[in-house]
PyMOL Python script that loads the backbone (N, CA, C, O; Angstrom):
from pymol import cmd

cmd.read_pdbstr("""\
ATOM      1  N   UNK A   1      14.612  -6.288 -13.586  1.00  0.00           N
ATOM      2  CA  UNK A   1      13.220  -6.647 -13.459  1.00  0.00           C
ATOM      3  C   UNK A   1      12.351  -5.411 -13.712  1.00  0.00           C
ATOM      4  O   UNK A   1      11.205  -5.465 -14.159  1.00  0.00           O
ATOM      5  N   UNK A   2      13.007  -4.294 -13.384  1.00  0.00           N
ATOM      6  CA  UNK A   2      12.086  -3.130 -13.564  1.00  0.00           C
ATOM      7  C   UNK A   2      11.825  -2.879 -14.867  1.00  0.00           C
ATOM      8  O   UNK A   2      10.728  -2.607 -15.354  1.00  0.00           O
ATOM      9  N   UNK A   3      13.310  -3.021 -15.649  1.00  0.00           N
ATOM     10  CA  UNK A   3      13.051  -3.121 -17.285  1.00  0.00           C
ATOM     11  C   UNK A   3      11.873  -3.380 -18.204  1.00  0.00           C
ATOM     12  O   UNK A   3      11.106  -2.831 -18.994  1.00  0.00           O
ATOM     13  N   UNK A   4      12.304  -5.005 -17.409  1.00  0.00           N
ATOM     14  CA  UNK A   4      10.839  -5.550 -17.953  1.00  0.00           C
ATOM     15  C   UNK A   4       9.738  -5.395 -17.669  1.00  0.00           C
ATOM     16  O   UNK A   4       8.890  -5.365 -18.562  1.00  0.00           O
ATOM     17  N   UNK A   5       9.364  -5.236 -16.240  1.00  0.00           N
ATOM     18  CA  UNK A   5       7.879  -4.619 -15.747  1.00  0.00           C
ATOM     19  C   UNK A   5       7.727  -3.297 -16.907  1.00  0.00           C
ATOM     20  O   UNK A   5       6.705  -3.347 -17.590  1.00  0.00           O
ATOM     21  N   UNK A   6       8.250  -2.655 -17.049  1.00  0.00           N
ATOM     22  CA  UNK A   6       8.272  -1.281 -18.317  1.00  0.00           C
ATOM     23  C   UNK A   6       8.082  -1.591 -19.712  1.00  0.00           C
ATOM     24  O   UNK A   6       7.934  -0.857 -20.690  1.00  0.00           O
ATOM     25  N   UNK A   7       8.125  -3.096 -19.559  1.00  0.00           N
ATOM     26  CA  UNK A   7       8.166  -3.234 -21.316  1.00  0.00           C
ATOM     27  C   UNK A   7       6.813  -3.635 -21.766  1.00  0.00           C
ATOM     28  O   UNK A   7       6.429  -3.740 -22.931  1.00  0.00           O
ATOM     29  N   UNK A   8       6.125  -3.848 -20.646  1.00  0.00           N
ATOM     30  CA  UNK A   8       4.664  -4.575 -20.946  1.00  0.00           C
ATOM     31  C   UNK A   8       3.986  -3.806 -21.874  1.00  0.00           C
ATOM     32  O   UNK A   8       3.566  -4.504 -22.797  1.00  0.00           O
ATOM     33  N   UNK A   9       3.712  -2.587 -21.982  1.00  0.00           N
ATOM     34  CA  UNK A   9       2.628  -1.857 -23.185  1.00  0.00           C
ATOM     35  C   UNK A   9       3.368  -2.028 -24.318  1.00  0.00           C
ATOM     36  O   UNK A   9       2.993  -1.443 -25.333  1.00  0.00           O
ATOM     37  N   UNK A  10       4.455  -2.790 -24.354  1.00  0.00           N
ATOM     38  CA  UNK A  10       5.618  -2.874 -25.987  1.00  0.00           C
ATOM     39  C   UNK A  10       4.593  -4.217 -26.067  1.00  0.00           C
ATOM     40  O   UNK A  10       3.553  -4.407 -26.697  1.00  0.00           O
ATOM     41  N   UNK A  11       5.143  -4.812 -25.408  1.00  0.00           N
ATOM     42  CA  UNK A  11       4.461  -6.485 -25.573  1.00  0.00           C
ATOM     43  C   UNK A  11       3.400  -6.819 -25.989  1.00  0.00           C
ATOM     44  O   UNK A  11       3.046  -7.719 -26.751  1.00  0.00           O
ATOM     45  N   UNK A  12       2.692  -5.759 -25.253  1.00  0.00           N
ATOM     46  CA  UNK A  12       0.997  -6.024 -25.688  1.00  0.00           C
ATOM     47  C   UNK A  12       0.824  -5.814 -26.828  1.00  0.00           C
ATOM     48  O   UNK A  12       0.379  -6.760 -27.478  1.00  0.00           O
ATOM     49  N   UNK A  13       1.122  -4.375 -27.629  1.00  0.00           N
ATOM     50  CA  UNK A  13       1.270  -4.077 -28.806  1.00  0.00           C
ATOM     51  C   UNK A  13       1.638  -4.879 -29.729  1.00  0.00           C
ATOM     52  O   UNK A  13       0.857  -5.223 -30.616  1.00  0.00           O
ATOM     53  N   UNK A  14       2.690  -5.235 -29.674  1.00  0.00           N
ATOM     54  CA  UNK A  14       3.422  -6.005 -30.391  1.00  0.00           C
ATOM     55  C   UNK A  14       2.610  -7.615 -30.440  1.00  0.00           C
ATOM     56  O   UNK A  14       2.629  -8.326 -31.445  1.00  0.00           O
ATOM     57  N   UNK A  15       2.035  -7.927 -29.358  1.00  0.00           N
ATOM     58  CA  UNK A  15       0.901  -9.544 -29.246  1.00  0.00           C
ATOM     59  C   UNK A  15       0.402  -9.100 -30.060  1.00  0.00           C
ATOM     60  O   UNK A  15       0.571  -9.688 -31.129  1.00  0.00           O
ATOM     61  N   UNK A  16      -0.385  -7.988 -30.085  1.00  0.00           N
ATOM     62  CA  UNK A  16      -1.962  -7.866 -30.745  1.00  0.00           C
ATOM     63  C   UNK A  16      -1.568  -6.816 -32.424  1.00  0.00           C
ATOM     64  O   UNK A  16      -2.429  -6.656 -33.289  1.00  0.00           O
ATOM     65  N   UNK A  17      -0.674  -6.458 -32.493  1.00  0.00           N
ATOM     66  CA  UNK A  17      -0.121  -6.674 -34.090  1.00  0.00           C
ATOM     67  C   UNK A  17      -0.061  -7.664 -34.645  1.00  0.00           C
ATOM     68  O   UNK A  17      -0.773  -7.891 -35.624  1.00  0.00           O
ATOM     69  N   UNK A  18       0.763  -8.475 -34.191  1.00  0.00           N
ATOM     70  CA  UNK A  18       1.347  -9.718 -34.990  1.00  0.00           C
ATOM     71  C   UNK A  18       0.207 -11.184 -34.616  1.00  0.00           C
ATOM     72  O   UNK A  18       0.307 -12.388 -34.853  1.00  0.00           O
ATOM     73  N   UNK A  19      -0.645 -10.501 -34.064  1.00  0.00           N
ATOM     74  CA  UNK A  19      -2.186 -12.215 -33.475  1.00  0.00           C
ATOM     75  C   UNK A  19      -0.707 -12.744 -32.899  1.00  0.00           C
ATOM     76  O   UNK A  19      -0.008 -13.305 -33.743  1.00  0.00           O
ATOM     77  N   UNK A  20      -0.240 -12.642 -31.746  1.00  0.00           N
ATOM     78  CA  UNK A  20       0.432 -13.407 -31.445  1.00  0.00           C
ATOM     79  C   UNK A  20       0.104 -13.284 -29.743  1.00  0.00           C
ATOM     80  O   UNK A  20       0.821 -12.458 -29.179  1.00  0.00           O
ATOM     81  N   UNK A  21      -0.493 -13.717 -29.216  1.00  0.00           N
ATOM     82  CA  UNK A  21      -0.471 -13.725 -27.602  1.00  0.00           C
ATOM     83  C   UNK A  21      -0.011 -14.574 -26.861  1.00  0.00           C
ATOM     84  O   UNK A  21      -0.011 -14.270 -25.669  1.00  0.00           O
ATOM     85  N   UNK A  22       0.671 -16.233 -27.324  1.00  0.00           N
ATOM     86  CA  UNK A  22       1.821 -16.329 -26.861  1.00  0.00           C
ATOM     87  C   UNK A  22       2.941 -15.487 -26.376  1.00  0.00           C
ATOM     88  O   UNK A  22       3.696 -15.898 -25.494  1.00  0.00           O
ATOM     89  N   UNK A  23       3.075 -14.287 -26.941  1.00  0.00           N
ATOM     90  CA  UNK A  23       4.235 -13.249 -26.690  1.00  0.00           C
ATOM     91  C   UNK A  23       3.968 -13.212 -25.323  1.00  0.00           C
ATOM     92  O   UNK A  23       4.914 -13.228 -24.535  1.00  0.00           O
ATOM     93  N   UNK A  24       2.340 -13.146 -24.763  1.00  0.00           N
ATOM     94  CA  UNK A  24       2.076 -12.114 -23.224  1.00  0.00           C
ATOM     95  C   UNK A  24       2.469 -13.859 -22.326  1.00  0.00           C
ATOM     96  O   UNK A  24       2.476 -13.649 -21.113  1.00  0.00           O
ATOM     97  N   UNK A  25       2.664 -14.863 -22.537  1.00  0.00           N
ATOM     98  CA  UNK A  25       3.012 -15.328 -21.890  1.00  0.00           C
ATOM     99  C   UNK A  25       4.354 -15.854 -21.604  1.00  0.00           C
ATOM    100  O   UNK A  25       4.759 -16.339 -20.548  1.00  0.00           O
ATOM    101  N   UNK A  26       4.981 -15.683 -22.713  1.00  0.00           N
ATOM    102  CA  UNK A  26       6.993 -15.604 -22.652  1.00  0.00           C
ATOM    103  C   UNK A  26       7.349 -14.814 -21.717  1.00  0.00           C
ATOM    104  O   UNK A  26       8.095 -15.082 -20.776  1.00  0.00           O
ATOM    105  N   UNK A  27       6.485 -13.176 -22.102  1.00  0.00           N
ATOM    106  CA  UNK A  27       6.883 -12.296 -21.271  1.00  0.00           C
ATOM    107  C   UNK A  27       6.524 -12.397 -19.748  1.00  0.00           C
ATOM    108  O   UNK A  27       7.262 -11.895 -18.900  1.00  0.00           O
ATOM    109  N   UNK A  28       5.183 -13.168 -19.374  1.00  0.00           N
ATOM    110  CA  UNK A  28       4.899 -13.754 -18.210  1.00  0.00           C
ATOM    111  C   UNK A  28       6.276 -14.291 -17.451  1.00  0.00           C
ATOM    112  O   UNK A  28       6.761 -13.919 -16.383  1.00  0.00           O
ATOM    113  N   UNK A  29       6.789 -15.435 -18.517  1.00  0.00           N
ATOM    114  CA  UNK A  29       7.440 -16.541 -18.159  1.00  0.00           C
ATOM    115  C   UNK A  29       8.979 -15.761 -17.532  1.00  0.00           C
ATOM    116  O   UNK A  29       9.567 -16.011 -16.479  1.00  0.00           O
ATOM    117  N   UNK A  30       9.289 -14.884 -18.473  1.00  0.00           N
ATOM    118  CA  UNK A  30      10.576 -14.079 -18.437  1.00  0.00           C
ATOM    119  C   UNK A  30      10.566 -13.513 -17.059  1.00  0.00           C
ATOM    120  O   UNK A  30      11.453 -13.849 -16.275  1.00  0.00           O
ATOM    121  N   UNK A  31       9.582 -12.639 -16.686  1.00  0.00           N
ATOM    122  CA  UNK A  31       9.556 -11.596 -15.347  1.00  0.00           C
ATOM    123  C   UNK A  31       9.482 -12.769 -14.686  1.00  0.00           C
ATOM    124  O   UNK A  31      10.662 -12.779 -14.334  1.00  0.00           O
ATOM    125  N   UNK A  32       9.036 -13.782 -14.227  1.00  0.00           N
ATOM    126  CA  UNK A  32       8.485 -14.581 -13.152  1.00  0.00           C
ATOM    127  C   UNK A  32      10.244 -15.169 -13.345  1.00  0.00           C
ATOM    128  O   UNK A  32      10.496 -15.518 -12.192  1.00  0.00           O
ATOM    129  N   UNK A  33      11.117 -15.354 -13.917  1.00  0.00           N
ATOM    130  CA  UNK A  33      11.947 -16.017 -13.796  1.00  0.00           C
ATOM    131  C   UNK A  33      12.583 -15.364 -13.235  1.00  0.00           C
ATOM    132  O   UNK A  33      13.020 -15.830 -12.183  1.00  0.00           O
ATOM    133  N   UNK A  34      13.088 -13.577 -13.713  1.00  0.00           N
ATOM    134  CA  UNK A  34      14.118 -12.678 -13.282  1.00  0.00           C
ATOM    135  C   UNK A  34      13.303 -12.479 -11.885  1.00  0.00           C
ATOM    136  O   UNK A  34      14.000 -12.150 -10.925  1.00  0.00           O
ATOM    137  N   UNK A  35      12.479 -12.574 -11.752  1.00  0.00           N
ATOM    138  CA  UNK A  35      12.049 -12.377 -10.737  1.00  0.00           C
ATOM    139  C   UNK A  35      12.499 -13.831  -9.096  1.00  0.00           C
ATOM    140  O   UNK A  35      12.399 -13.760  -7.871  1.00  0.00           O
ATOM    141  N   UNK A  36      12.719 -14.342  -9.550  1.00  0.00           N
ATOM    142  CA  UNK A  36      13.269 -15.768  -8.943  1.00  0.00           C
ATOM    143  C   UNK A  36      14.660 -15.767  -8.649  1.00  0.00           C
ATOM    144  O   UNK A  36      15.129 -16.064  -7.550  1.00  0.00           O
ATOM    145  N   UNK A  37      15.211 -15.480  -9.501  1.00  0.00           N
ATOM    146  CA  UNK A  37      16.532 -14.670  -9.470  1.00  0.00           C
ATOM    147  C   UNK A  37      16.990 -13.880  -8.905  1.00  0.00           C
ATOM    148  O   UNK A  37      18.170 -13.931  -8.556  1.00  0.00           O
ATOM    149  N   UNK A  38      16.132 -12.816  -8.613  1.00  0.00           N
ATOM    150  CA  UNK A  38      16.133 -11.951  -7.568  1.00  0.00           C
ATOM    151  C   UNK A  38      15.906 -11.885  -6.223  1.00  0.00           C
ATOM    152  O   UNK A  38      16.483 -11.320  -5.294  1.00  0.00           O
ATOM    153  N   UNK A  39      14.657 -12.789  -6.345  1.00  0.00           N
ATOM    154  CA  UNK A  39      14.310 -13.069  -4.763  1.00  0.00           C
ATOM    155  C   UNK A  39      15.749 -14.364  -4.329  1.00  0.00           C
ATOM    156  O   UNK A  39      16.435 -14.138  -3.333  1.00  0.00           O
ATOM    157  N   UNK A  40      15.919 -15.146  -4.865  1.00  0.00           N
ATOM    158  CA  UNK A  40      17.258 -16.160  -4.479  1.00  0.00           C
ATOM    159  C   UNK A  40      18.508 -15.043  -3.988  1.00  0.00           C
ATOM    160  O   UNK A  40      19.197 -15.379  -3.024  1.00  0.00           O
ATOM    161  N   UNK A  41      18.686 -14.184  -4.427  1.00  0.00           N
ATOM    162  CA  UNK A  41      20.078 -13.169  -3.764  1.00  0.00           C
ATOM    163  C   UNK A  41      19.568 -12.276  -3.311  1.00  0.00           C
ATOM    164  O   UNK A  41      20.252 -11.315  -3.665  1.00  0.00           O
ATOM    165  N   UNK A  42      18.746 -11.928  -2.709  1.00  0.00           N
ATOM    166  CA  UNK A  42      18.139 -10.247  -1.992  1.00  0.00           C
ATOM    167  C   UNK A  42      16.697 -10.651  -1.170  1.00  0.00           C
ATOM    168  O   UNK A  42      15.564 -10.930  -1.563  1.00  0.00           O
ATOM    169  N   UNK A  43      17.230 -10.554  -0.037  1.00  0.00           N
ATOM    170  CA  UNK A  43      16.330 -10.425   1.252  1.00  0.00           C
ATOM    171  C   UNK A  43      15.064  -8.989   0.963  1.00  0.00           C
ATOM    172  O   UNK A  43      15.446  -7.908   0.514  1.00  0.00           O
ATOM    173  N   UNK A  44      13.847  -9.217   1.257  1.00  0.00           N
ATOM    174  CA  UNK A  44      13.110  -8.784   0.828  1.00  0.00           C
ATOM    175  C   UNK A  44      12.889  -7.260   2.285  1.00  0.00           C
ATOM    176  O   UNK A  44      13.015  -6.052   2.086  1.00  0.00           O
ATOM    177  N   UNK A  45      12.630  -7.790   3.283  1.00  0.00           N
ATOM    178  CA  UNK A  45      12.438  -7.675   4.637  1.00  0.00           C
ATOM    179  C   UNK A  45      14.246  -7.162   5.357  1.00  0.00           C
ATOM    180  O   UNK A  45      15.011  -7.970   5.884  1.00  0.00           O
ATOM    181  N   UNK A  46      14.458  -6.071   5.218  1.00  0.00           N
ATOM    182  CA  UNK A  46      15.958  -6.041   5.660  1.00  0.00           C
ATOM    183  C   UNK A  46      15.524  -4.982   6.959  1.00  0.00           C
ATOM    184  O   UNK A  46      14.390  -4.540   7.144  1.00  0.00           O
ATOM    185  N   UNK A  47      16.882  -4.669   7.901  1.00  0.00           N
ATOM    186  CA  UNK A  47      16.805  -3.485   8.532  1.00  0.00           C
ATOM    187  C   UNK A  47      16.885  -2.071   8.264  1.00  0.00           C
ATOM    188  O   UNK A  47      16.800  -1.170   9.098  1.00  0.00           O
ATOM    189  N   UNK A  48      17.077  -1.951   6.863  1.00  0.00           N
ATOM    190  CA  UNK A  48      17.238  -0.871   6.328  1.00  0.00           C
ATOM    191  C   UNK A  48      15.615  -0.425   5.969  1.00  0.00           C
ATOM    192  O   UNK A  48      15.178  -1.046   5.000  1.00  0.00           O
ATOM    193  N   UNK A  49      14.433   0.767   6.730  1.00  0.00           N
ATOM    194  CA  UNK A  49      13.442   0.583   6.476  1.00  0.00           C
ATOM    195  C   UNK A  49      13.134   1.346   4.790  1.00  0.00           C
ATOM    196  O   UNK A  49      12.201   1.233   3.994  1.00  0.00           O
ATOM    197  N   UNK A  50      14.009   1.877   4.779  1.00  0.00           N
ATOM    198  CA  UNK A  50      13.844   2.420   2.997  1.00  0.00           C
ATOM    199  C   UNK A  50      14.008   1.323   1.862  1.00  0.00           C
ATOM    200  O   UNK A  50      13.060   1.011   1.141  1.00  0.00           O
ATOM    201  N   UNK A  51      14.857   0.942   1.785  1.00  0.00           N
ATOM    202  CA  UNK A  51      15.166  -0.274   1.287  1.00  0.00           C
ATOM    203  C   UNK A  51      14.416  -1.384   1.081  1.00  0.00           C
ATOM    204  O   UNK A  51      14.314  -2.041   0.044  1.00  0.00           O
ATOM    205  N   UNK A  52      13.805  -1.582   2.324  1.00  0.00           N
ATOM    206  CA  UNK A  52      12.965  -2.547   2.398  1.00  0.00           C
ATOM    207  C   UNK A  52      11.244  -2.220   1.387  1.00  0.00           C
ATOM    208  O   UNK A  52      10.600  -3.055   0.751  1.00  0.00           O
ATOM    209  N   UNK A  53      10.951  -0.817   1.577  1.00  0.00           N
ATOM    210  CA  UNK A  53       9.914  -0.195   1.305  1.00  0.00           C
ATOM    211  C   UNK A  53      10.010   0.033  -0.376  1.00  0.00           C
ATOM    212  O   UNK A  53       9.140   0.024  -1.247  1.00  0.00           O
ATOM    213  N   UNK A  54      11.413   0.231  -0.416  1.00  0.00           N
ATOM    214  CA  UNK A  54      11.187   0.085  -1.767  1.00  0.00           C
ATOM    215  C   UNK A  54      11.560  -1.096  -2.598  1.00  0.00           C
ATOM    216  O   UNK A  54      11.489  -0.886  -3.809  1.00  0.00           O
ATOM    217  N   UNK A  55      11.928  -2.248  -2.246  1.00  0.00           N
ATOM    218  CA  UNK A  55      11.626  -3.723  -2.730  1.00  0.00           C
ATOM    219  C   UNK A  55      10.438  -4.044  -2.028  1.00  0.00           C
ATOM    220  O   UNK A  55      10.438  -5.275  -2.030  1.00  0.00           O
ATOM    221  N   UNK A  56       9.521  -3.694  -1.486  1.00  0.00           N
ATOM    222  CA  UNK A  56       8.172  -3.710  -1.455  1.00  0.00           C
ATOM    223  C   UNK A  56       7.527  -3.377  -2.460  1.00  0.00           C
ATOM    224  O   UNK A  56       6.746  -4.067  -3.115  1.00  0.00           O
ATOM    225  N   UNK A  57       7.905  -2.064  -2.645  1.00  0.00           N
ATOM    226  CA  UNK A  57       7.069  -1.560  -4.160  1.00  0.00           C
ATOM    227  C   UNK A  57       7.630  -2.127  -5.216  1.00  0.00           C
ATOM    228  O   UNK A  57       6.820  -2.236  -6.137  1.00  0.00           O
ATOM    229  N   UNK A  58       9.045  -2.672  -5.541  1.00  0.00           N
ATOM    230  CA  UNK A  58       8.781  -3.449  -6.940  1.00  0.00           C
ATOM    231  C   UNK A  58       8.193  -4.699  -6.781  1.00  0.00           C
ATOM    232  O   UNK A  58       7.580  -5.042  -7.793  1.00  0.00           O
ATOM    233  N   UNK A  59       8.165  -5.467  -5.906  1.00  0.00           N
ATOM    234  CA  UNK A  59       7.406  -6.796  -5.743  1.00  0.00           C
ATOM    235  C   UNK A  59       5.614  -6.349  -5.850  1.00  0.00           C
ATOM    236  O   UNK A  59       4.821  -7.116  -6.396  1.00  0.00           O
ATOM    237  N   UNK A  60       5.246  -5.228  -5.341  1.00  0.00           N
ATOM    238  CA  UNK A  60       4.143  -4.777  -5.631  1.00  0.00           C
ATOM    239  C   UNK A  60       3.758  -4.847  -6.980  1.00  0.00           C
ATOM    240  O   UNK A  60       2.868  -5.466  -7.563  1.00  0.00           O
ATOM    241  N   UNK A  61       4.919  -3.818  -7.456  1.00  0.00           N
ATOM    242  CA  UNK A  61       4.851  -3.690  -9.282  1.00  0.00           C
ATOM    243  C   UNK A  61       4.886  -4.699  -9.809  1.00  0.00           C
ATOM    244  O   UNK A  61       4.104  -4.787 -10.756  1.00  0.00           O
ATOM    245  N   UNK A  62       5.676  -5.826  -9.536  1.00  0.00           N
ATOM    246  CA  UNK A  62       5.500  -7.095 -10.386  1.00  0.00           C
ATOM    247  C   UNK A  62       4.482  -7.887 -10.396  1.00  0.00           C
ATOM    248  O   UNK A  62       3.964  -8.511 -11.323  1.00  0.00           O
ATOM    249  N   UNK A  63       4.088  -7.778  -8.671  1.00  0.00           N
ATOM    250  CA  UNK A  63       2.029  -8.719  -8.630  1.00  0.00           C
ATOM    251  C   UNK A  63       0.875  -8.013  -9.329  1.00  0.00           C
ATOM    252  O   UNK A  63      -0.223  -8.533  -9.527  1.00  0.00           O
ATOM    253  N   UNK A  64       1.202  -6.864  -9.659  1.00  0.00           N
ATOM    254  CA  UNK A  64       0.251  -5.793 -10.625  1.00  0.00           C
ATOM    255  C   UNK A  64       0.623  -6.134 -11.998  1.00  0.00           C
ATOM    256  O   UNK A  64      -0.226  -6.594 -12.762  1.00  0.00           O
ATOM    257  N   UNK A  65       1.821  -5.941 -12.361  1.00  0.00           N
ATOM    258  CA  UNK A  65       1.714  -6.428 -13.781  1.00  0.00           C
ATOM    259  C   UNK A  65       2.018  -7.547 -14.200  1.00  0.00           C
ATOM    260  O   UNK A  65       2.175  -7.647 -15.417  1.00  0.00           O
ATOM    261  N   UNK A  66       2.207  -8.777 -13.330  1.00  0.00           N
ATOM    262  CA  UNK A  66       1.674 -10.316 -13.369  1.00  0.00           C
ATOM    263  C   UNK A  66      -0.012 -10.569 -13.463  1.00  0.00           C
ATOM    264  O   UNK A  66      -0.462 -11.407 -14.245  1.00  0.00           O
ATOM    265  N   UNK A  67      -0.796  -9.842 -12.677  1.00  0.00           N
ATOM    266  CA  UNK A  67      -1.927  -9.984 -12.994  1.00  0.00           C
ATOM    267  C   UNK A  67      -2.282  -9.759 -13.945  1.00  0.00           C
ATOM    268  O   UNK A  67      -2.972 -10.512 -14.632  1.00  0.00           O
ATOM    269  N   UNK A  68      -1.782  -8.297 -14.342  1.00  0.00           N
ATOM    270  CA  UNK A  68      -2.728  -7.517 -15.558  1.00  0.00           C
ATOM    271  C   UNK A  68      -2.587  -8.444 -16.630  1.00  0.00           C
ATOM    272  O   UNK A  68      -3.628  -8.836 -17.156  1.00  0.00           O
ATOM    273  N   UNK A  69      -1.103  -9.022 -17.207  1.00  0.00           N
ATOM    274  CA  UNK A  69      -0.708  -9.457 -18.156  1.00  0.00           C
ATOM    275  C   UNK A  69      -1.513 -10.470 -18.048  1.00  0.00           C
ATOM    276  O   UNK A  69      -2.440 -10.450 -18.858  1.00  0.00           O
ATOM    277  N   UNK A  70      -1.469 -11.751 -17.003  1.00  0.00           N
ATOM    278  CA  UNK A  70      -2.923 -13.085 -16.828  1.00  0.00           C
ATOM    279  C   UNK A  70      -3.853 -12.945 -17.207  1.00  0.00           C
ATOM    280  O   UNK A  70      -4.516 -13.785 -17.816  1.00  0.00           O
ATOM    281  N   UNK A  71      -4.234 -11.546 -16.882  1.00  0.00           N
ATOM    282  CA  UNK A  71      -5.873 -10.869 -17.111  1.00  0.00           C
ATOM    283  C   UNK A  71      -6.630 -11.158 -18.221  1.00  0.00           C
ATOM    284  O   UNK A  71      -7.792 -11.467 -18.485  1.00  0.00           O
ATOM    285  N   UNK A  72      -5.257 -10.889 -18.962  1.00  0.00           N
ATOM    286  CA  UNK A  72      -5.259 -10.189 -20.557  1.00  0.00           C
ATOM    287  C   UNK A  72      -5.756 -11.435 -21.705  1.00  0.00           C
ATOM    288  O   UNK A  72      -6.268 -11.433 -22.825  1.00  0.00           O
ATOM    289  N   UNK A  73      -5.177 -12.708 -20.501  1.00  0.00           N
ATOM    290  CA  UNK A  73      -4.652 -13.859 -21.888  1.00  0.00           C
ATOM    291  C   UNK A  73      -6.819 -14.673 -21.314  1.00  0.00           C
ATOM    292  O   UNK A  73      -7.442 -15.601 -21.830  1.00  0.00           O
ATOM    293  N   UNK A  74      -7.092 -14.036 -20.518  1.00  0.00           N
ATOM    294  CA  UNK A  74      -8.648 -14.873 -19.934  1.00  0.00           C
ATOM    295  C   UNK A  74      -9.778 -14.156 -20.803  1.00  0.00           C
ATOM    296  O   UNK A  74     -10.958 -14.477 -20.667  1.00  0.00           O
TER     297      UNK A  74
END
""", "prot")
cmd.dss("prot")
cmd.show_as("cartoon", "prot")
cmd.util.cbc("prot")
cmd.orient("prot")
């Protein structure tokens, strides 16, 4: 998932080369899925407080660049 959160300034580029902005919403579609995937096998909230803090911050990272990418297509 982090992959893809990283690939977004490819994507964009690549939308707005080719007039294609369908792309920003595949790529929407893609993270929101791996992202489903992830949350189904991995407890978000564990006793481990590092752990936890840092699947905080990628769920952070993903509601940041879920927005931005939404942002983009309004």
């Amino acid at each position: 998932m982090l992959r893809k959160i990283g690939q977004l300034p490819e994507e964009i580029a690549i939308a707005a080369e080719k007039y294609a902005p369908h792309r920003l919403i595949s790529y929407v579609y893609e993270l929101a899925s791996q992202f489903h995937s992830y949350y189904r096998g991995h407890y978000v909230i564990t006793d481990d407080a590092a752990l936890t803090q840092a699947r905080l911050a990628l769920l952070g990272a993903l509601r940041t660049t879920l927005a931005n990418t939404l942002h983009l297509r309004s």
